[in-house]
N, C-alpha and C positions, 0 to 999 in steps of 0.2 A: 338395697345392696350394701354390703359390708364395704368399709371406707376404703379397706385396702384394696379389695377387688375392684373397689371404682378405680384405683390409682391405676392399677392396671391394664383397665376397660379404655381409660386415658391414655394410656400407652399405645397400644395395640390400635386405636381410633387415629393416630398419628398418620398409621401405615395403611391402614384400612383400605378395602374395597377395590372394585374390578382395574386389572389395569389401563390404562389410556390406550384407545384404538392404534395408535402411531408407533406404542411399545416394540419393540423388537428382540426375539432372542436370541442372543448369541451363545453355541455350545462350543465346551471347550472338551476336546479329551473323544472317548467314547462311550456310549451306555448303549443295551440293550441288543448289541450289534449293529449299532448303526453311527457312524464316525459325524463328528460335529465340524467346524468351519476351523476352528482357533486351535491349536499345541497348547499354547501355554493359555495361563490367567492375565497375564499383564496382556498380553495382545490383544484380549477379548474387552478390556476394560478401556484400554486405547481405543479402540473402535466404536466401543459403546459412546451412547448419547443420556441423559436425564430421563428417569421412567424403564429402561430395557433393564431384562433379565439377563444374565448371566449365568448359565447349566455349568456344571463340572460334572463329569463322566469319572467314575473311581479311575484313580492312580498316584503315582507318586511324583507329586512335581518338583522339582526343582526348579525353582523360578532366582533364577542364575544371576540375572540385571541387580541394577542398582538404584530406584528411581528415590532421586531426593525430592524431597517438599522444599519451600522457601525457606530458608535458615537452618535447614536440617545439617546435620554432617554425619551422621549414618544413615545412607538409606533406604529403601525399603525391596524386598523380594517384589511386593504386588505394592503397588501407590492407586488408590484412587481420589481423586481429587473432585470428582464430579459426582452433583447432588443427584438422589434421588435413583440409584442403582443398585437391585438387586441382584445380590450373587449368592450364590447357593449348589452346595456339591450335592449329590444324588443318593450318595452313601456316605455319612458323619463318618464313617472310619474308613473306608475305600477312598476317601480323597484325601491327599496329604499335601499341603506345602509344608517343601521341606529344604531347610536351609544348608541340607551338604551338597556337596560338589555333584555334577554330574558324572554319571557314570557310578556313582555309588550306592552301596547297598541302604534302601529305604531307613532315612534317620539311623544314619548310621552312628557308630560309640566312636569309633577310632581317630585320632588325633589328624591323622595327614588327610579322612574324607573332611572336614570341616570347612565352610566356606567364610571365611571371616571379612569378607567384603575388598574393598580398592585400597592403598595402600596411603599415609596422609606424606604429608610432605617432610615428616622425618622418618619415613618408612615404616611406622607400624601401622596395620590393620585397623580399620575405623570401624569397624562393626555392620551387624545387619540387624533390620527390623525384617518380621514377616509379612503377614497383611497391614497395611497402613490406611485408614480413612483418615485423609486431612481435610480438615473443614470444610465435609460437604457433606450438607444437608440432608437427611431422609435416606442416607444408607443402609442395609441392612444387609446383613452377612453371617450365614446360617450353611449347618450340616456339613461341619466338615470338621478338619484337625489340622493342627502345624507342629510344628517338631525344628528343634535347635539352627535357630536363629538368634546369635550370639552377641555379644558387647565386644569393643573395641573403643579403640582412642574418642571414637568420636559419640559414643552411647550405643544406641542398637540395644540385643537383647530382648525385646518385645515380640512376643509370638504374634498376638490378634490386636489391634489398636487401631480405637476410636480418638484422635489427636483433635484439637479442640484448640494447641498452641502453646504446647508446652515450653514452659518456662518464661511464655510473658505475661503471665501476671491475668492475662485477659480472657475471656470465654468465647471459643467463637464456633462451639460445635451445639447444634439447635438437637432434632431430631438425629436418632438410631436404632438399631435394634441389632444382637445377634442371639443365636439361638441355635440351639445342637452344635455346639461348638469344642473344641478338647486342642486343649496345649499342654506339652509335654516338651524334656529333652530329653538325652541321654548322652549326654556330654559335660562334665563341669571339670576344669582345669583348676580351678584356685580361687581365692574370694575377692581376687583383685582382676582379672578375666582371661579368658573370655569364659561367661561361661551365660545362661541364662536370667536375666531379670526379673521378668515377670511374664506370665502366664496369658490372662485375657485382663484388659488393659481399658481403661478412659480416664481420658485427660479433659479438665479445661472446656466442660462442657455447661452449658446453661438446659439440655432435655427438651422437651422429654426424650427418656431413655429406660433402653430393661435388657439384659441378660437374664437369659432361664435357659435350663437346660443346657449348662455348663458347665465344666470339670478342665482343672490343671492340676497339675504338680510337678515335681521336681525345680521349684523356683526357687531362685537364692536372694530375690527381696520378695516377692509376694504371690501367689496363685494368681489372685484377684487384686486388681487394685481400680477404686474410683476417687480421686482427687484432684484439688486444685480447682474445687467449685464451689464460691460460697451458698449458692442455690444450686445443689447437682440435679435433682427434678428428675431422679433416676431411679430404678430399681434393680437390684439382685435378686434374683428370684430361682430353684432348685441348683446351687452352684454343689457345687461336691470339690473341697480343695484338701490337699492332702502334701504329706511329705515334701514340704517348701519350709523355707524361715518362718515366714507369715502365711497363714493361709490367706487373709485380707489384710489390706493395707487401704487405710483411707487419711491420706495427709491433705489437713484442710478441705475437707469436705463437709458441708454444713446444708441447710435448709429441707427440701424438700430430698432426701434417702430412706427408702425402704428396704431392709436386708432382712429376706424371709425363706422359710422351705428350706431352708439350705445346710448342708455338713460340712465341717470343719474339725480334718482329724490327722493324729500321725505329723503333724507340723512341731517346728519349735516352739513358736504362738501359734494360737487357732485362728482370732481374729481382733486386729489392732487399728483401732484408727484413735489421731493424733494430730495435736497443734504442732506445727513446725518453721523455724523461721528460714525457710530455701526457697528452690525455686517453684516449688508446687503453689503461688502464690496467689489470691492473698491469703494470710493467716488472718484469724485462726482455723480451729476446726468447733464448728458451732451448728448444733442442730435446732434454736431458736428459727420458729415460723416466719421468714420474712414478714413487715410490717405489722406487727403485732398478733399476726393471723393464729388460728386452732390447727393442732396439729389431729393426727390420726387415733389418736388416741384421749382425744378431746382435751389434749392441754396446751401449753405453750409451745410445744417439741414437735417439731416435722418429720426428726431422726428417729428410726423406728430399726430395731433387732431385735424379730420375732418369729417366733415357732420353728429356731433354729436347731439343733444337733452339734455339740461343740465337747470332744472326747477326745481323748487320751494324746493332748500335746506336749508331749514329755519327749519330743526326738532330736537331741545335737545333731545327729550325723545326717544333716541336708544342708543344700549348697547356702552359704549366708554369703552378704555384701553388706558394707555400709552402715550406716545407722541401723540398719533390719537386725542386723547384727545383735543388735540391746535388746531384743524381741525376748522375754526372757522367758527363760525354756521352762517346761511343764505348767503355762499358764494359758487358761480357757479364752477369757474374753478380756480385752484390757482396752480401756479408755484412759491414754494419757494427752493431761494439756488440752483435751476438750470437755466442751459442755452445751448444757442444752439437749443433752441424747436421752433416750430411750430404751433401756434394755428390759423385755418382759416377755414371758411365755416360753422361755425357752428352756433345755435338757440339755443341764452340762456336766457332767460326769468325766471319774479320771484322769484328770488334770494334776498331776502332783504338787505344785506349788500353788496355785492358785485357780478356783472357779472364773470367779468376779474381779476383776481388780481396777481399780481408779486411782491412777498418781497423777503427780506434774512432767513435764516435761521440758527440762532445761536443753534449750538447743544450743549446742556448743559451736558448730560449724561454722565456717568463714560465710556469711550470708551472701548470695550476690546482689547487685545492683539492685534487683526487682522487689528484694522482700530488705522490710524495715521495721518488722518485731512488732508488726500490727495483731493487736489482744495481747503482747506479752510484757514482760517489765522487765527491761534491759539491765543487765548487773554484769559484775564480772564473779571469776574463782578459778584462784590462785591464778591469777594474772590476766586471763581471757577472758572475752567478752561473750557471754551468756544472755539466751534470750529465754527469760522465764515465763511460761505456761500453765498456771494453776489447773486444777479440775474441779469443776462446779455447776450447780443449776442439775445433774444427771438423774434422772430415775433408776434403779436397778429395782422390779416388781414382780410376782408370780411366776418364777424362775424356781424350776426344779432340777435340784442339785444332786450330788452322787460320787462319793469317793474323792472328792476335791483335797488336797494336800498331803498325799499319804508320802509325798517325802518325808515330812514331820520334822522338818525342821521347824525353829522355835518362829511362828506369825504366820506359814502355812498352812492356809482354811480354806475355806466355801469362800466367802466375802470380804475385800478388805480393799481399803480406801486410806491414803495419805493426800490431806489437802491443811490448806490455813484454813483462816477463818474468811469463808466469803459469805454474800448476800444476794442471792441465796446459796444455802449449803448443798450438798449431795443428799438426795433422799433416799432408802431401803428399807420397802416393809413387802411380806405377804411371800416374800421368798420360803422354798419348803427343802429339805434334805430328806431323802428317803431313811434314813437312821435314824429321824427323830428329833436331830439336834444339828442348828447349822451353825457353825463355826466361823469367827469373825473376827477383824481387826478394825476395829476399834470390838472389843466384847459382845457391848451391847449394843450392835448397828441397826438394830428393825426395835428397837425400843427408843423415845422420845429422846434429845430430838433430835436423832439420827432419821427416823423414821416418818419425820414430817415434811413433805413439801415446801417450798415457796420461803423458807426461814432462814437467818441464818445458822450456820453450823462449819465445823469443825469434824475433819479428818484425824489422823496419828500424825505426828510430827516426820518431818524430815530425817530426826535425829533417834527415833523410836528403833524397837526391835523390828520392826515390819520395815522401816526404812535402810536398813541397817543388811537384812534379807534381798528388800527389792535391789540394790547396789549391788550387792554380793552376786547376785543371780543374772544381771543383765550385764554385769561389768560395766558398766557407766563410766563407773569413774575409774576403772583399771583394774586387773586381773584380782580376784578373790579367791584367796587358795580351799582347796576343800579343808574343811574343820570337819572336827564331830557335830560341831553348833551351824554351818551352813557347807551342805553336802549336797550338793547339784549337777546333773550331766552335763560332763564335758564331751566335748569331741575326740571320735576315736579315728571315723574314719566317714566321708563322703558316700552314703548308701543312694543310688537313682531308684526309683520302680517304672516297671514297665508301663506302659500309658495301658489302661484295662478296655475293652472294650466296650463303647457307651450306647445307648439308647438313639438310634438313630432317629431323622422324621419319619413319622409315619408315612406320608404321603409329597412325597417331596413335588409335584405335577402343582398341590393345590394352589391356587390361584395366578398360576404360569399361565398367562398365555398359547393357544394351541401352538405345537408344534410339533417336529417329528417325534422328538424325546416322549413328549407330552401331546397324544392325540387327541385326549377328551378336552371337551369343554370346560375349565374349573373355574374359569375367570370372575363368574359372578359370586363367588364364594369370598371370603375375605380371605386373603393371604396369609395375615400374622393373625390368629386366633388367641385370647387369653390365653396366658398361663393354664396350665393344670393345678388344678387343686389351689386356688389359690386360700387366703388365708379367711377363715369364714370367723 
């Protein structure tokens, strides 16, 4: 069996097999004409015990409550806190939680439906999260959609999220799985809030874990985001993220990641993950094998983006926040401040400024208490304290390329990498451009000894034309006007799309326990069934 599909067989093996005789299902809503026990989601999960299912009946919820986690201060529409419960809506798009007011028209746009949560103690609005799983084990949460669950004083902004403990440093989410899942808003106020975060969500997790059969957008830090694990032991698997800042965001995420199947289009980046010295901690972001081990691809690298779809990221006009902010626009795939990754096999086209790209990542931010510049080299410039992130050890291999930098400003190509000199360097060979000829910063990147493994080597300078670009284009270091010589989209104006209708489960009864919803027998069937298609 192919390595990747075992990783997945692993996955899926986590959740496997008939439920336990004792299971119980609780429905929420109505299906088929026939009314379930539970209104809402949170009542049914209250109720619930470790091992029951959880039915949702299509409709549009409004899960109104506020349930915080221990040290939350946004909290959540639905909280579950207990290990080992599935929940699952009946129709991926007929079930909505939805974080406007009751009484309001399904995910609604308008400013006075929003529910921006309980008020803090200087009277602004603390924000909402939507589904929350806090640190419990063997969750899984499938076939449904969420919509505009916003940010406020206290965080929030998280549509689907597997919480693991964020921002202490620590990993305490084992097993999960979601799947047929879609987040979306239609709501964005300003880049300062409320407005959306992020899409479908894990924190802080040590795995096994997999999303498949996934789609967000309209995020203003990221679609997807997996970080804050130096061992994530996770998979992405057919995500589809679109018109967000970042289509993925992976801060400090290292060891065992596999990011496969998947599109990445219409964003400002397509997909970014990066060393960072905050709270997603520990840094860095490193895809080296825990203890010496073979990764997937039989080398040192556990970190695997492969047989992905990464086009046409050239869009300012979507919701940005924060450092996402520097995600710079018309660039395909970007590895900054990490190493040890794996990028191979994938079709990336369209991208006006960059296919490939591999920089450093100086993290400027006031650090909190939890992170202390672990992998980085602490400096200052022009007076502040910097936490510096090289890029190195990365593979970029058998990558098919296509129209990469047609901004055509001057370092605008297929491939390009800014690093020192480390040991080992960044390797590139075997990469192909459908014209013939791939285009590259450093020139000669897939010839010696750019093009070698395990050696050291050198990137372009900080201070090059490519450095000079990357600054210009992400605003790093402060507003870059348009020149003839570096011509970049700006922002005109905040565009949302409508969330599109997704591939629901086919059989959403399979492996439920009988019940009304569900009369047949499926139980002996496995529940979570691989991926489709996985990567052969």
């Amino acid at each position: 069996m192919p390595v990747i599909a075992l990783a997945c067989c692993i996955v899926a093996a986590a959740f496997a097999g008939a439920a336990p005789a004792s299971a119980k299902v609780l429905r929420v809503g109505k299906f088929a004409g026939k009314n379930g026990g539970y209104k809402t989601i949170q009542a049914a999960v209250t109720a619930a015990t470790p091992g029951d299912w959880i039915l949702i009946g299509p409709g549009d919820y409004k899960e109104a409550g506020n349930q915080t986690a221990s040290g939350a201060h946004a909290g959540a529409g639905v909280l579950v806190e207990k290990p080992g419960v599935h929940i699952r809506g009946m129709d991926r798009n007929g079930v909505v939680i939805d974080g406007t007011k009751p009484g309001t028209p399904k995910c609604s746009a308008s400013a006075a439906d929003q529910n921006l949560g309980p008020l803090d103690t200087e009277g602004h609005p603390t924000g909402r999260n939507g589904l929350e799983v806090f640190k419990a084990e063997g969750v899984s949460v499938e076939n449904l959609s969420a919509c505009n669950f916003l940010t406020g004083s206290g965080g929030g902004g998280n549509e689907l999220w597997f919480n693991g403990g964020d921002g202490s440093g620590k990993q305490a989410l084992g097993s999960w799985r979601g799947a047929f899942l879609s987040a979306t808003s239609t709501y964005f106020e300003g880049n300062t809030k409320p407005f959306v975060s992020y899409g479908i969500f894990t924190s802080n997790t040590f795995g096994p874990g997999l999303f498949t059969q996934v789609y967000a957008n309209n995020s203003a830090d990221s679609a997807f985001y997996i970080g804050a694990c130096p061992d994530c032991n996770s998979i992405l698997d057919h995500a589809h993220a679109e018109n967000s800042d970042l289509g993925y965001s992976g801060t400090n995420s290292g060891g065992h990641l596999i990011i496969q199947n998947s599109e990445f289009d219409n964003n400002q980046s397509g997909f970014v993950t990066n060393s960072q010295n905050n709270d997603d901690a520990p840094s860095p972001q490193d895809g080296a094998c825990p203890k010496g081990g073979t990764g997937p691809t039989g080398t040192h690298s556990c970190w695997l983006f492969t047989k992905n779809s990464v086009h046409d990221n050239n869009n300012p006009n979507v919701p940005t926040t924060g450092s996402a902010e520097a995600g710079p626009v018309g660039s395909g795939v970007v590895i900054a401040g990490g190493r040890n990754d794996t990028v191979s096999g994938n079709h990336v086209y369209n991208n006006g400024a960059w296919g490939i790209l591999l920089v450093p990542y100086p993290a400027t931010e006031e650090p909190p208490p939890v992170a202390n510049c672990n992998g980085g080299v602490g400096t200052t410039f022009e007076g502040k304290a910097v936490c510096y992130f090289d890029d190195w050890g990365n593979e970029v291999a058998n990558n098919t390329l296509t129209n990469n930098g047609f901004f055509a400003n001057q370092s605008n190509v297929d491939l390009a990498e800014i690093s020192n000199l480390e040991n080992p360097g960044n390797c590139w060979h075997g990469n192909t451009d459908t014209s013939g000829t791939v285009t590259s910063e450093p020139k000669s990147i897939q010839s010696p000894p750019h093009s070698e493994c395990g050696i050291p080597d050198a990137g372009e300078s900080l201070a090059s034309s490519l450095g000079a670009q990357v600054a210009c284009d992400t605003g790093f270091f402060g507003e870059c006007p348009k020149t003839v010589v570096a011509n970049y989209p700006k922002r005109e104006k905040v565009v949302l799309q409508t969330l599109p209708s997704q591939t629901t489960m086919p059989d959403p009864c399979l492996g439920v326990p009988r019940n009304t919803w569900c009369p047949s027998n499926k139980v002996k069937q496995a529940p979570y069934p691989v991926p489709g298609s996985p990567v052969e």
